[in-house]
C-alpha positions in Angstrom: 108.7 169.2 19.1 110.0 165.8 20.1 113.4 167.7 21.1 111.5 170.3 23.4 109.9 167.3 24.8 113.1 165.4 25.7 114.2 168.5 27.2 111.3 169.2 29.6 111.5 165.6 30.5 115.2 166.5 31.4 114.7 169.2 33.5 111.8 167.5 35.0 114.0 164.7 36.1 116.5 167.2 37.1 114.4 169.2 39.5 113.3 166.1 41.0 116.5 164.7 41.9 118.0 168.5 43.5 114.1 168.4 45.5 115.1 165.3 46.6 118.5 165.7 48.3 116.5 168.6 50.4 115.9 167.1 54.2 112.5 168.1 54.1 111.6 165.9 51.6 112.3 162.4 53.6 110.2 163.8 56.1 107.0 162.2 56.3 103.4 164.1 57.0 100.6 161.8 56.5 97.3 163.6 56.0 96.1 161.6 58.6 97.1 159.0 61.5 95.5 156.1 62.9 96.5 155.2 66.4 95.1 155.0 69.9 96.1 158.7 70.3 94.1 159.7 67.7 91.4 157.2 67.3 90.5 156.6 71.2 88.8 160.1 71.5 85.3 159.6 70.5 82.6 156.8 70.8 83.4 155.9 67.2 87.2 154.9 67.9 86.3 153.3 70.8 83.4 150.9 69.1 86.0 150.4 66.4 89.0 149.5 68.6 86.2 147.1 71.1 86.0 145.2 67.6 88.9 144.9 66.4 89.6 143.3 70.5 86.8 140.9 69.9 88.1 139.9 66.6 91.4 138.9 68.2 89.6 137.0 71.3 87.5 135.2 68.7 90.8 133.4 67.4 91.6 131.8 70.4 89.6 128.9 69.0 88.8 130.1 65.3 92.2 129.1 63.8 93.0 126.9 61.2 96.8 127.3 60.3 97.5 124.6 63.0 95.0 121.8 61.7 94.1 120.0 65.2 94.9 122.9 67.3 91.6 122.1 69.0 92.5 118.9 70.4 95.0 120.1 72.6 92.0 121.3 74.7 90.3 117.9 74.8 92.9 114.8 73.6 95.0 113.5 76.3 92.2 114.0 79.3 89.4 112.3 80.0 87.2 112.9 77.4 88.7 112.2 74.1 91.5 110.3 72.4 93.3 111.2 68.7 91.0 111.1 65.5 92.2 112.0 62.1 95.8 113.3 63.4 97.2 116.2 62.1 99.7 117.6 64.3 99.6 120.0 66.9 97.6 118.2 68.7 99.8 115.4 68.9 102.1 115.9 72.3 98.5 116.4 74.0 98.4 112.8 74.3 101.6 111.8 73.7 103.4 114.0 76.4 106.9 113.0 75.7 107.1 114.8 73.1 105.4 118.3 74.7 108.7 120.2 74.6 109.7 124.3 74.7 109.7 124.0 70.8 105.8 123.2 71.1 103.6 124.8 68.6 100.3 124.9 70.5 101.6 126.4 73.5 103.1 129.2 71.3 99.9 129.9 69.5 98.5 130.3 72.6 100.6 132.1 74.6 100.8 134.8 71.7 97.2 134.6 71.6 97.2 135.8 75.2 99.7 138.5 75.0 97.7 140.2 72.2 94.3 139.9 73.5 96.2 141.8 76.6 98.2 144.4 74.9 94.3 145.4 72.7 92.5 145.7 76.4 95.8 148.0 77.5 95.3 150.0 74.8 91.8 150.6 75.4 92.0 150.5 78.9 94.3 153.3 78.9 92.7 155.2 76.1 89.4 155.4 78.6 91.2 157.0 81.1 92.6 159.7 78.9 89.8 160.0 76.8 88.2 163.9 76.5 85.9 164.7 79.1 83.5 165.6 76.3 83.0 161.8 76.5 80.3 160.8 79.1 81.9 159.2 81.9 79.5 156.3 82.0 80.1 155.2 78.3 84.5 155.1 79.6 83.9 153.1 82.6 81.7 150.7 80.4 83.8 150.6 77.5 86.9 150.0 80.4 85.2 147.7 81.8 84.3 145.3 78.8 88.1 145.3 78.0 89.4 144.5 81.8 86.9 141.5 80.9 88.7 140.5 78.5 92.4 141.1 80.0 91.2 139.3 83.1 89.9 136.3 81.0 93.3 136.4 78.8 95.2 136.2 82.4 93.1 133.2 83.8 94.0 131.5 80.5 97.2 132.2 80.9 97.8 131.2 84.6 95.6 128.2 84.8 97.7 126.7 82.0 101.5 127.8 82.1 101.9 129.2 86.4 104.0 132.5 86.5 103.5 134.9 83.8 104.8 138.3 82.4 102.3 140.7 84.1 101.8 143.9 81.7 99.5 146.0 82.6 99.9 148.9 79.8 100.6 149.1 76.0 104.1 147.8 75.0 104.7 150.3 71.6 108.3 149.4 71.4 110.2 146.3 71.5 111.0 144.8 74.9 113.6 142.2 76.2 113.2 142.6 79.7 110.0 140.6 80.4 110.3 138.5 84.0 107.5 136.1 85.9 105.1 137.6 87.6 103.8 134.7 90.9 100.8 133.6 90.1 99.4 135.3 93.8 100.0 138.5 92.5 98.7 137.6 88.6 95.3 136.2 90.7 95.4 139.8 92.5 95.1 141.5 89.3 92.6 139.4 87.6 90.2 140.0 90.7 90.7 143.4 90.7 89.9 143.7 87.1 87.0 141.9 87.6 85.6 143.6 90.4 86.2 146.9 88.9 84.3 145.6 85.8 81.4 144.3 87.1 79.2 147.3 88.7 80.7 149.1 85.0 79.0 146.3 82.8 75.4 146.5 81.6 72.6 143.6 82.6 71.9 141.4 79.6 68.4 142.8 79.8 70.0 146.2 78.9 71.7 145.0 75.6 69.9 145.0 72.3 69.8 142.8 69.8 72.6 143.9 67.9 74.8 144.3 70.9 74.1 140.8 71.4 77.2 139.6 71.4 78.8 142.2 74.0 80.6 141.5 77.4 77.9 141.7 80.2 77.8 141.6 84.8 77.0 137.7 84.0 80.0 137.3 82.1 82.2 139.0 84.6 80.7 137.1 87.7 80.8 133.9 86.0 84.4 134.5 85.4 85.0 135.5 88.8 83.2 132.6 90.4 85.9 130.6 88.4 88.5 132.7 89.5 87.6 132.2 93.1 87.2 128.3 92.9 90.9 128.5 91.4 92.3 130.8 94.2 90.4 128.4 96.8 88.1 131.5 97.9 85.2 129.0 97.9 82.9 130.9 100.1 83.0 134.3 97.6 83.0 132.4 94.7 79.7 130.7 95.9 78.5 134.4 97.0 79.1 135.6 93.3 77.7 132.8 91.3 74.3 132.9 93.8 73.9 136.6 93.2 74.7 136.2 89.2 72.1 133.2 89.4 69.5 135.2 91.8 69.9 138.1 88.9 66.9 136.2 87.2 68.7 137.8 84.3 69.4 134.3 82.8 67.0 130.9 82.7 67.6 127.3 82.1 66.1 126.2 78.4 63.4 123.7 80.1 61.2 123.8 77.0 61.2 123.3 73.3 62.1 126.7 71.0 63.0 128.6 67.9 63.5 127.4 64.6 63.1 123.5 64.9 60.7 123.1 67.7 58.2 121.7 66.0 60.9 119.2 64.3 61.5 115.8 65.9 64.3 117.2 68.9 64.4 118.1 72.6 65.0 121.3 74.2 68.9 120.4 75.3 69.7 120.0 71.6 68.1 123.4 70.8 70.4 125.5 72.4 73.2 124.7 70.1 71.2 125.1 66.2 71.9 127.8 64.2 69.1 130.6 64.7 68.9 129.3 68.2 72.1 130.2 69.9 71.6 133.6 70.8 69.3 135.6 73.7 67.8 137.5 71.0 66.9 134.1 69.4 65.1 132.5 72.8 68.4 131.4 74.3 68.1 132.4 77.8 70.5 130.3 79.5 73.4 131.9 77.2 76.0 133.8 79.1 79.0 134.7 76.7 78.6 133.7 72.8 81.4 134.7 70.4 79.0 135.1 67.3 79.7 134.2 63.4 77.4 134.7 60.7 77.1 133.6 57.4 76.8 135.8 54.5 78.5 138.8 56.5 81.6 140.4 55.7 84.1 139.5 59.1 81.0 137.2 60.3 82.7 133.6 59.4 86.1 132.3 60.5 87.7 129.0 59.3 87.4 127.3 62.9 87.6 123.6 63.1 85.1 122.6 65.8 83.0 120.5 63.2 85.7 119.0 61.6 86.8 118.0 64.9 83.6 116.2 66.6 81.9 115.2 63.5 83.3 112.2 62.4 84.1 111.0 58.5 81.0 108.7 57.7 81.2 110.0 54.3 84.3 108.2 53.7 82.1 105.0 54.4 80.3 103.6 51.1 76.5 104.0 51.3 77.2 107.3 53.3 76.7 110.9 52.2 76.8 114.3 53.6 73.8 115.5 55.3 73.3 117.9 57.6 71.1 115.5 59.6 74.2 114.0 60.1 76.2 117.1 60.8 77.9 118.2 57.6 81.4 117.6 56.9 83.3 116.6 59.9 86.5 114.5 60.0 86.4 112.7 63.4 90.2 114.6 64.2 89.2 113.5 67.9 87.2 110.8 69.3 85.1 110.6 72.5 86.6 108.3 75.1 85.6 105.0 75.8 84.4 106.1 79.4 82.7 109.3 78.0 80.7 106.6 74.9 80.2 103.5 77.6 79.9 104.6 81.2 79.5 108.3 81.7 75.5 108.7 80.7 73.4 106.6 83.4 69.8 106.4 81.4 67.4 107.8 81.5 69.8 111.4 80.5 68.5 114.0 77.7 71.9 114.9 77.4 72.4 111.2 76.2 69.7 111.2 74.0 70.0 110.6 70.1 69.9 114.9 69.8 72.7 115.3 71.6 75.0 111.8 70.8 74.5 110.8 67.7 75.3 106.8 68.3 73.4 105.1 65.4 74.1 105.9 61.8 72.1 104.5 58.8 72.9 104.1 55.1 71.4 107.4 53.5 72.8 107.6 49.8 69.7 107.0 47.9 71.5 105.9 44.4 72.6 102.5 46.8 69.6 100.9 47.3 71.3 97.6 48.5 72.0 99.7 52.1 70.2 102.6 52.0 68.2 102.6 55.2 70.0 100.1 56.6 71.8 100.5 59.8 75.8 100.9 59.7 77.6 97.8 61.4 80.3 95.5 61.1 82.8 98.2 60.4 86.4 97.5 62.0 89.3 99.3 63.0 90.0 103.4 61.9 86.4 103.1 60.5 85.0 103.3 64.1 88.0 105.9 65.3 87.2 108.5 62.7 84.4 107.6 60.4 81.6 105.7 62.4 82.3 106.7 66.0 79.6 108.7 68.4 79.7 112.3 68.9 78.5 115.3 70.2 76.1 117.4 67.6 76.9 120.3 69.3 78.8 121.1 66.6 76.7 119.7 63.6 76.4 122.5 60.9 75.9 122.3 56.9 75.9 125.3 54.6 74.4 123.3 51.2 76.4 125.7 49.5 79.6 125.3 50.7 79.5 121.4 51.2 83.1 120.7 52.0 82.6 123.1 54.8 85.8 124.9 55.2 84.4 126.7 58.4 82.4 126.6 61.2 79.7 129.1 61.1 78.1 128.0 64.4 78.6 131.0 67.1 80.9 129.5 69.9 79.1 128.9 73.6 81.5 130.4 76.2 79.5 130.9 78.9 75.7 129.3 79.7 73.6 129.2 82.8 74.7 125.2 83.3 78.1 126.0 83.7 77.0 128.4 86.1 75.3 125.7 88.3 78.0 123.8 88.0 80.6 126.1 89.1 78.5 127.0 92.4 78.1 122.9 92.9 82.1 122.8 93.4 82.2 126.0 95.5 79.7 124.8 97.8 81.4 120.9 97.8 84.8 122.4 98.8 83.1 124.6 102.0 81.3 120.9 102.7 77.7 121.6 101.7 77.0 119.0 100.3 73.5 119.5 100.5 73.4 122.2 98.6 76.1 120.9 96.0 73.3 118.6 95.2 70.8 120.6 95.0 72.5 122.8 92.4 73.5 119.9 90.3 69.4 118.5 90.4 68.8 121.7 89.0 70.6 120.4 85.8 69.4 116.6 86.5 65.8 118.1 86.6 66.3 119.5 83.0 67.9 116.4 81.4 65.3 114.0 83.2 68.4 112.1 84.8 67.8 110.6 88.4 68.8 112.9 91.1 71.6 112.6 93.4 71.6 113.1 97.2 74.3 114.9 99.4 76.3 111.7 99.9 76.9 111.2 96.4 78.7 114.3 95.5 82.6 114.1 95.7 84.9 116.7 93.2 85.0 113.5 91.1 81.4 113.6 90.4 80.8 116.9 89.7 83.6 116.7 87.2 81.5 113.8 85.6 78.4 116.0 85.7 80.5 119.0 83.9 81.8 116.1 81.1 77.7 115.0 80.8 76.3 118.7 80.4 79.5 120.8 78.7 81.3 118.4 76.5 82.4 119.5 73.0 81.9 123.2 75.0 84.2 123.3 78.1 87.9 123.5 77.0 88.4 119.9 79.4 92.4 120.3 79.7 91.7 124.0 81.5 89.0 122.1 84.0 91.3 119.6 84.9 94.4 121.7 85.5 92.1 124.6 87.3 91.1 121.4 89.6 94.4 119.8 89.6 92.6 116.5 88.3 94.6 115.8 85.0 96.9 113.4 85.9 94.6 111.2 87.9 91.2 111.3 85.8 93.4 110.9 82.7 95.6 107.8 83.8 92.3 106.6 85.2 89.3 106.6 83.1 91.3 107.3 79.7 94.7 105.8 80.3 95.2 103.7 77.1 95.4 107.0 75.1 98.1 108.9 76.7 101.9 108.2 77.0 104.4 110.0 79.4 101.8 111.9 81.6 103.1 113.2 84.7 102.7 115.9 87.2 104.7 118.7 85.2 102.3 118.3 82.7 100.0 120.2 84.9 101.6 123.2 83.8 103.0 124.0 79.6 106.1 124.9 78.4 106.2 128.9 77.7 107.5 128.8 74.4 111.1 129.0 74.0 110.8 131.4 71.3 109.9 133.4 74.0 112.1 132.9 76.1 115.5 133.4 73.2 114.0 136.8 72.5 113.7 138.0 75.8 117.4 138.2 76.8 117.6 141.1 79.0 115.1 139.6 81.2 115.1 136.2 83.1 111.3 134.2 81.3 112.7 131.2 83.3 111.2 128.0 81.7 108.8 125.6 83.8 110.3 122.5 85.2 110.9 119.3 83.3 111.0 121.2 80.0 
């Protein structure tokens, strides 16, 4: 038995190897195949593939390879100066050492090129797609994702000048990539854009569970930014009214949702968990990029907390609350203009909701301090332990209490931005007038004193964007957009930088980058 046995396992053995020098058996046939060919054909494929582009949007500021990726947005402006350091943010305000070799840059250059090859794909998979597939449902689905590819290319453009422009799926390697001017790149992005907006559904028309979905407001907000960059003043002051006259969105002018009837003020509700959202009474919300705990995909490890909440827990007497924001480690630090001078009084946006200033003793097994107000601290302790912040980004998940992640959705787009935007279109056509009038609006909510026509100069609106959007707006894109970086910087935050000059305006494209792409001519920018 045992030698029949050894025998069949011969011949087994045998056959296999004589089946195996036959062609036909290297050649594969998969039962099945997932790519855009075969997946972009039904709504089902397309839902799946508008995901799977959100998911890769929502890393633009979700990561957490790079610790301190965040700062590069706000250290080395106006706004902030260095925390906890931990590294890429680190030639953000020290610009000597922003080089081609630059990791930041990289990350988000790559970022940009794969958000834009997702909306090619699906771009180009609606205009293929069967005709069994309403019409409608391809323009809108189109539409969503030359959203996206437009924002991608703003991004892009804003930050680093002439870019690659690729306007369909790259499936095979390419080393042939050149510049595209930045006149053409605008051309593109407003054409997007327009094409998108009469696609996109109303906010009104989303449910609950499309929350989260690309809508007109996002695409005429985006536009109206696009316009103020290109210096079409008067149509980016046409499409922010008409977005605004929608009476799709509203200014929060009241409390609401899940704390109102906890000490607060309607500013500070916008940005607690359960309140973020339209479907959770957040009307002024434009654009949310939405995370959710105890959902599969829902959380990311993004860094926002640990970058604007300071470490008062590292301070004896102190322990984590969520009072106090959770676990943050101060890895950036408001400026000294944004702490001191910014806020005139009386401001909502300044009150103890919204900067957290004062910090009290609140570990109860220390009596000696507990309740007592933190002072007399020195040095790092009031750079990244005891420092105000924004609570923007307060969040505390007892069950997680070293807080890994942020599970707060992420505000891209609100109604006060909106008013903001159409206060610099009508400032640069010299309405002042009405530049004021559109900032009151905002003043009016945060009880502020209002501000007549001859106040209002670029410089003050960019105060009044620092006083409504901090720890929202990325600040380094506002101040390049308005070619303010170098002057605001040197001037109001000055002691925090090194080496900032007017090449800075624009990033290094990655030399990586530029190695691979040797059949092509991905000339660097100048002075790096």
């Amino acid at each position: 038995m045992k030698r029949f046995a050894l025998a069949f396992t011969a011949l087994l053995v045998t056959a296999q190897f004589m089946s195996s020098c036959k062609k036909d058996y290297l050649e594969e046939n998969p039962a099945s195949l997932y790519t855009p060919q075969t997946v972009l054909v039904d709504s089902l494929g397309f839902e799946s593939s508008m995901a799977g582009l959100q998911s890769v949007v929502r890393e633009q500021y979700t990561r957490s390879d790079e610790q301190g990726l965040l700062g590069m947005m706000q250290e080395g402006t106006d706004v902030a100066i260095p925390g906890q350091v931990q590294g890429a943010e680190i030639p953000y305000y020290n610009y000597t050492l922003l080089n081609a070799q630059d990791q930041a840059a990289a990350v988000m250059w790559s970022w940009a090129y794969r958000t834009i090859n997702n909306c090619n794909q699906i771009i180009q998979g609606a205009a293929t797609a069967p005709a069994t597939l309403r019409q409608g449902y391809k323009n809108r689905i189109s539409a969503e994702a030359r959203f996206f590819r437009a924002y991608a290319y703003n991004f892009l453009v804003t930050l680093w000048g002439d870019v690659p422009l690729v306007d369909a799926p790259v499936t095979s390697p390419r080393t042939d990539f050149t510049r595209t001017p930045v006149a053409d790149v605008n051309a593109f992005i407003i054409n997007d854009l327009t094409t998108a907006i009469p696609s996109l559904l109303q906010a009104s028309q989303l449910s609950s569970a499309a929350s989260g979905r690309i809508t007109r407001g996002a695409a005429q907000h985006l536009l109206g930014e696009v316009y103020l960059r290109t210096k079409q003043n008067a149509l980016a002051e046409q499409v922010l009214q008409a977005l605004i006259s929608s009476n799709q969105y509203k200014l929060i002018m009241a409390r609401y949702g899940v704390r109102s009837n906890q000490p607060g003020d309607y500013f500070s509700d916008m940005f607690i968990i359960g309140n973020q959202r339209r479907s959770q009474g957040n009307t002024e919300l434009i654009w949310g990029i939405e995370q959710q705990l105890l959902v599969p995909g829902g959380t990311t490890s993004a860094q926002q907390r640990r970058m604007w909440v300071p470490a008062y827990y590292n301070i004896k007497g102190m322990a984590l609350a969520d009072s106090l924001g959770g676990r943050g480690l101060g890895r950036l630090r408001l400026s000294n203009w944004v702490d001191y001078r910014l806020y005139t009084s009386p401001d909502m946006r300044n009150s103890k909701y919204n900067l957290k200033r004062r910090f009290y003793y609140n570990d109860a097994t220390m009596p000696a301090t507990y309740g007592k107000r933190v002072t007399g601290l020195a040095g790092s302790d009031t750079i990244y332990n005891i420092t105000p912040y924004t609570t923007k980004w307060n969040q505390f998940d007892p069950s997680d209490t070293f807080g890994f992640g942020t599970i707060k959705d992420i505000t891209m787009m609100r109604l006060g931005e909106t008013y903001l935007l159409l206060a610099e279109a009508q400032f640069k056509q010299g309405k002042l007038a009405e530049a004021a009038a559109s900032i009151n609006m905002l003043r009016t909510r945060a009880q502020a004193p209002q501000v007549t026509a001859s106040q209002i100069d670029l410089n003050f609106i960019l105060d009044e964007r620092a006083r409504e959007l901090i720890g929202e707006e990325q600040r380094r894109i506002t101040l390049v957009r308005t070619g303010t970086l170098v002057e605001r910087t040197l001037r109001l935050n000055g002691a925090s930088v090194t080496g900032l000059t007017e090449k800075n305006l624009l990033l290094p494209i990655p030399q990586t980058s530029i190695d691979l792409n040797n059949s092509g001519n991905l000339a660097q920018n100048p002075g790096y």
